[in-house]
C-alpha positions, 0 to 999 in steps of 0.5 A, a space after each residue: 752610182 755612188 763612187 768611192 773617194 779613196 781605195 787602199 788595200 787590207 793589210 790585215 785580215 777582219 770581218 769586213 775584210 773577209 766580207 770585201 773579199 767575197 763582194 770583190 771574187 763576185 765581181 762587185 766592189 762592195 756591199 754598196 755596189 751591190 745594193 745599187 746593181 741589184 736594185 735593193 736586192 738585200 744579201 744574204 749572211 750567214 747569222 753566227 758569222 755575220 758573213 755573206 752567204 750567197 750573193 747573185 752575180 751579174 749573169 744572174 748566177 749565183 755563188 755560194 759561200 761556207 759559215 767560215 773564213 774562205 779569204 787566206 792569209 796569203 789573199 788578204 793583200 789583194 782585197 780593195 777597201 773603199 772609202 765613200 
């Protein structure tokens, strides 16, 4: 596995942030970690959005994710963004 050089936190909401935010609520760090987990596994988006739709957790379960913004305002400080 790859490790991340650096990690900050968001400071403001984006796509990639709201993206960060569903990998990171389904335990994983990234959409990099995610691959690697998963062994390849591609992720599901939705296609007007660009965002994650559904995503399997490491029990094998799956989490599901709506068309729009779930990440809020009040969250957005939370969420962990790495650099490779």
């Amino acid at each position: 596995m790859s490790s991340p050089k650096s990690m900050s936190r968001a400071t403001g909401w984006s796509e990639e942030v709201e993206n960060l935010f569903r990998f990171q609520q389904a335990g994983y760090r990234d959409e990099v970690e995610y691959v690697q987990v998963k062994h390849g596994a591609s992720v599901d988006k939705w296609p007007e959005s660009g965002f994650v739709k559904k995503l399997q957790l490491r029990d094998n379960t799956f989490y599901y994710y709506n068309r729009r913004r779930e990440c809020p305002d009040e969250d957005v400080h939370k969420v962990k963004v790495y650099v490779y």
